[in-house]
C-alpha positions in Angstrom: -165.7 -158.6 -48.9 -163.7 -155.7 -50.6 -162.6 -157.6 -53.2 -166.6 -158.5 -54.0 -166.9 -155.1 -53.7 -164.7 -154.2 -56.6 -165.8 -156.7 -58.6 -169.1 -155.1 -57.7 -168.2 -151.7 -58.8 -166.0 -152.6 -61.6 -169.3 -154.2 -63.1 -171.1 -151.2 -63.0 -168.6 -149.3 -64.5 -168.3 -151.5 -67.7 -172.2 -151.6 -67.9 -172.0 -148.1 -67.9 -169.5 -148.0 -70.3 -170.9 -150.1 -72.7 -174.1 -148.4 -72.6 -172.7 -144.8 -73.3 -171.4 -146.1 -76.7 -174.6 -145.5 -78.3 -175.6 -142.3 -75.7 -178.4 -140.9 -78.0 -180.5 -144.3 -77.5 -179.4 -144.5 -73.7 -180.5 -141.2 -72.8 -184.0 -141.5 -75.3 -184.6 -145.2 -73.0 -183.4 -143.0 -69.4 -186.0 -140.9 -70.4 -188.8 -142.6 -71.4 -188.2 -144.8 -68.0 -188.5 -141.5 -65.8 -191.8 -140.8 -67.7 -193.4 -144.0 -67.3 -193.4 -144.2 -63.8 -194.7 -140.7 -63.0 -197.9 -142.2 -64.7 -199.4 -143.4 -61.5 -198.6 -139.4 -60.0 -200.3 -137.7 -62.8 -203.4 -139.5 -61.8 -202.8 -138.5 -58.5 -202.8 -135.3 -59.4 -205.6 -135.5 -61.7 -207.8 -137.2 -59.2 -207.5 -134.5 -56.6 -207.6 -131.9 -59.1 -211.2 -133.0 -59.9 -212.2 -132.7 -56.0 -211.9 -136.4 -55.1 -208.8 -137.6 -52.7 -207.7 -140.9 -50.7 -209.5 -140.2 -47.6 -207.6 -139.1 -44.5 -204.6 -138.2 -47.2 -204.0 -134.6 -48.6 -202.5 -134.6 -51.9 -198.9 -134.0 -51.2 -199.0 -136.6 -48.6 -200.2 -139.3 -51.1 -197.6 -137.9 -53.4 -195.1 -138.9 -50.8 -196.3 -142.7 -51.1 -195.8 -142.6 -54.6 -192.5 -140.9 -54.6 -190.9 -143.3 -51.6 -192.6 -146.1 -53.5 -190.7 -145.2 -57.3 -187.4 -144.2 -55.4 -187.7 -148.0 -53.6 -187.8 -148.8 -57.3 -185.6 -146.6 -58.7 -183.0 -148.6 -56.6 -184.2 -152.1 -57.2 -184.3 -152.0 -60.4 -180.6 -150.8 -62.1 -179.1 -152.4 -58.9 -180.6 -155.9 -58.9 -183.7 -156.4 -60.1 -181.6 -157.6 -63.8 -180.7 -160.3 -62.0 -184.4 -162.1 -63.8 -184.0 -160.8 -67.0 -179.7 -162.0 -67.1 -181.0 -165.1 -65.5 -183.4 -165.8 -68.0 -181.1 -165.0 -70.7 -178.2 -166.9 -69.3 -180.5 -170.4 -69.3 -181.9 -169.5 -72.7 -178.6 -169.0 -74.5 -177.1 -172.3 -72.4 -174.5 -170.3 -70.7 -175.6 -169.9 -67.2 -173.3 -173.0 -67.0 -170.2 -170.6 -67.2 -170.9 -168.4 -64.4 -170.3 -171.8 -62.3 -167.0 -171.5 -63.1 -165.9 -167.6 -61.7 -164.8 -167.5 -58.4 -168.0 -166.2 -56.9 -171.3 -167.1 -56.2 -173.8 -167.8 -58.7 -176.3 -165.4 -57.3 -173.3 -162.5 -56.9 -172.4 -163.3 -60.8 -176.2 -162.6 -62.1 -176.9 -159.4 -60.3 -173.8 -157.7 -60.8 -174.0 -158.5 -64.8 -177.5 -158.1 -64.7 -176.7 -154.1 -63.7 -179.3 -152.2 -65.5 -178.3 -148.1 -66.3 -181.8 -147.5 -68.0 -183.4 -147.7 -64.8 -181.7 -145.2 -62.8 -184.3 -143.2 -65.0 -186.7 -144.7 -62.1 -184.7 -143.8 -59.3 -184.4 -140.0 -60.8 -188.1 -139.6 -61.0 -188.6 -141.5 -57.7 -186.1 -138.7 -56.0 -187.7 -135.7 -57.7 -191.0 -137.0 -56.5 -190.0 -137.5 -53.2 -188.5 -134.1 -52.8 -190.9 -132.4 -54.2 -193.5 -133.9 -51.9 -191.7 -133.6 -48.8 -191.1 -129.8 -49.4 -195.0 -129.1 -49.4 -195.1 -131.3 -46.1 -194.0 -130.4 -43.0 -190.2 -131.5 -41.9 -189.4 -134.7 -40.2 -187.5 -135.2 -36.9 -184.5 -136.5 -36.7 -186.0 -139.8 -35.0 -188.7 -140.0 -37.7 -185.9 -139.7 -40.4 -183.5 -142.8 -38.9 -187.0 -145.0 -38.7 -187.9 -144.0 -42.2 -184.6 -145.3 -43.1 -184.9 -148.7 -41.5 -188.6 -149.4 -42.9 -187.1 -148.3 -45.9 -184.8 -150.7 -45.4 -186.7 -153.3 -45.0 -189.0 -152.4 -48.6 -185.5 -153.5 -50.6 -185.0 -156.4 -48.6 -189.3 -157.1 -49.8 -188.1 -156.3 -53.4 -184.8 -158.3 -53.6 -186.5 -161.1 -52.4 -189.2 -160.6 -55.0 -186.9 -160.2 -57.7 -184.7 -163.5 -56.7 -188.1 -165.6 -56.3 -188.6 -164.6 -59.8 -185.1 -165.2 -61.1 -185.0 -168.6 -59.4 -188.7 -169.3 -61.4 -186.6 -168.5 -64.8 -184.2 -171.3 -64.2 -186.7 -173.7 -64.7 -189.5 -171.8 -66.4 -187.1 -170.9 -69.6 -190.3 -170.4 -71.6 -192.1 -167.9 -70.4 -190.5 -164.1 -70.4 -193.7 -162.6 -68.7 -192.6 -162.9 -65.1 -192.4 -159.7 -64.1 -196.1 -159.1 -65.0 -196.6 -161.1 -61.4 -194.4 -158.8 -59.9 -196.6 -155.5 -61.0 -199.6 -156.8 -60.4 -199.1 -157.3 -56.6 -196.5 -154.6 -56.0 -199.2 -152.1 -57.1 -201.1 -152.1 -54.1 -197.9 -150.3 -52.4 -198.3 -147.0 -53.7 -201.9 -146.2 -52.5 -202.4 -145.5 -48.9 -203.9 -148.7 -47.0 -207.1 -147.5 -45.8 -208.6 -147.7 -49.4 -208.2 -151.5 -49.6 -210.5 -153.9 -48.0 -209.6 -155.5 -44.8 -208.6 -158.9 -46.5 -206.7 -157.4 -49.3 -204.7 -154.9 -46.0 -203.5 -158.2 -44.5 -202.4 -159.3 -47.8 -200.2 -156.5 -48.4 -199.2 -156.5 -45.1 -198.8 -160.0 -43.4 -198.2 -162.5 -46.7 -196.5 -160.5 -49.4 -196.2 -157.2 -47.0 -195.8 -154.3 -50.4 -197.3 -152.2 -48.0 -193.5 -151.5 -47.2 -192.6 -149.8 -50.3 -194.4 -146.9 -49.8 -197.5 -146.8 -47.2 -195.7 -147.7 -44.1 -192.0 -145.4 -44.9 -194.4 -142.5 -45.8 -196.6 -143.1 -42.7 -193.4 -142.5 -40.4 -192.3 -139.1 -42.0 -195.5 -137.6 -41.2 -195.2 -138.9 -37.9 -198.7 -141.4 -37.9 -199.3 -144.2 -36.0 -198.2 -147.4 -37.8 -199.9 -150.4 -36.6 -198.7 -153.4 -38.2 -195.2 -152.2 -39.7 -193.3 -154.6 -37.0 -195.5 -157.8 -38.5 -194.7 -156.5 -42.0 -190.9 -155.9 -41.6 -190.9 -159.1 -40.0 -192.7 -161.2 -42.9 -190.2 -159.7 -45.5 -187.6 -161.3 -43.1 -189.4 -164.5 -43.8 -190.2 -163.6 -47.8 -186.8 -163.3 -47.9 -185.4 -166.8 -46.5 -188.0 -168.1 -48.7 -186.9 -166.6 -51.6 -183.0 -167.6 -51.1 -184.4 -171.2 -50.5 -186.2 -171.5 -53.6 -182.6 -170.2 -55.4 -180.7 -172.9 -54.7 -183.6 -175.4 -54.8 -184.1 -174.2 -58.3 -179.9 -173.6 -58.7 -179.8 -177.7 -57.4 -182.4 -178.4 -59.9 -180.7 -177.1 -62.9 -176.9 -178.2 -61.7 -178.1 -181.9 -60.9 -181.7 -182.5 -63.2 -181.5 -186.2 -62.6 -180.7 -186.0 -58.6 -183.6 -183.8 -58.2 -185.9 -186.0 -60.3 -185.0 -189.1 -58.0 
């Protein structure tokens, strides 16, 4: 376990490393990441600056959603959310093969070289965000705090399952590069407060691919609301999940053995 660690940490470090050899492009790309995903805020802000609101929600409060939805992000992504984009690479250049070989698992291999630096730029403007909103908000208890941090929890297990249901697509869909278009088309719906959605699209988000845990149900429990429906949704990213580490080694089984699958 310590020793995957390491390896772990050692990865990040030379990611890291290799990226600050050209630190005028890294720090142009870290900044251009933390201003694309406060576009969905300045709307915010510009739709309840024009006297319209999400009803039942102040503006801080959906500020919140957003920020606990970008900081979510902001974790995912540099951390293991590379893991599609160095999967998809691997298969095109035809070394995927290789990582066979190292003395850990394939799935350990691809996120830990698929670190991504560029995106901590999410996970600053998903911090500032969140600060910000939650000093215009009145504190948290204690109690609400340690639930926030379980739901929240819970919204990286929804996203590491949605970024290894997308790597395992790459294995055998080498031609198409547009995967994670799926992945921002649904995950979209998190960051709005589920009241505005119809009742259909709320069990959507909630019961079959439940997005309503990156940001709706976490900021619901800081401010100390009612959250019917957060058990169901925890417990279908439990089951998003096993699905999603099924269909990697189906797909791994496929690619390692073409013909056995066939037959």
């Amino acid at each position: 376990m310590m020793s995957s660690i390491k390896a772990h940490l050692q990865a990040i470090k030379v990611a890291l490393a290799s990226r600050m050899a050209y630190r005028g492009d890294y720090f142009i790309s870290f900044f251009i990441m933390l201003v694309v995903e406060l576009f969905a805020p300045v709307i915010t802000l510009l739709i309840y600056g024009n006297g319209a609101s999400f009803p039942g929600w102040s503006l801080y409060e959906a500020l919140l959603i957003q920020g606990i939805f970008l900081l979510s992000r902001g974790i995912a992504f540099p951390f293991f959310f590379g893991m599609v984009w160095n999967t998809l690479g691997q298969v095109q250049g035809g070394t995927l093969d290789l990582l066979f070989l190292r003395p850990r698992s394939l799935l350990h291999m691809v996120i830990m070289t698929g670190f991504d630096s560029e995106d901590l730029g999410k996970l600053l403007g998903g911090l500032l965000l969140f600060l910000i909103a939650l000093f215009n908000l009145p504190a948290p208890g204690a109690a609400q705090w340690l639930q926030f941090l379980l739901v929240f929890l819970f919204s990286l297990i929804m996203l590491f399952a949605f970024a290894l249901i997308m790597a395992s697509l790459v294995i055998v869909w080498v031609g198409n590069g547009r995967v994670y278009e799926i992945y921002f088309a649904v995950t979209a719906f998190g960051q709005y407060p589920l009241a505005i959605f119809s009742k259909p699209v709320q069990t959507f988000i909630t019961m079959i691919i439940p997005v309503s845990l990156l940001g709706f149900f976490p900021a619901n429990i800081l401010l100390g609301r009612p959250s019917p429906g957060v058990f169901l949704a925890m417990g279908f990213s439990l089951l998003f999940l096993f699905f999603s580490l099924w269909l990697w080694k189906r797909m791994v089984y496929c690619f390692r053995y073409p013909k056995m699958s066939v037959s």
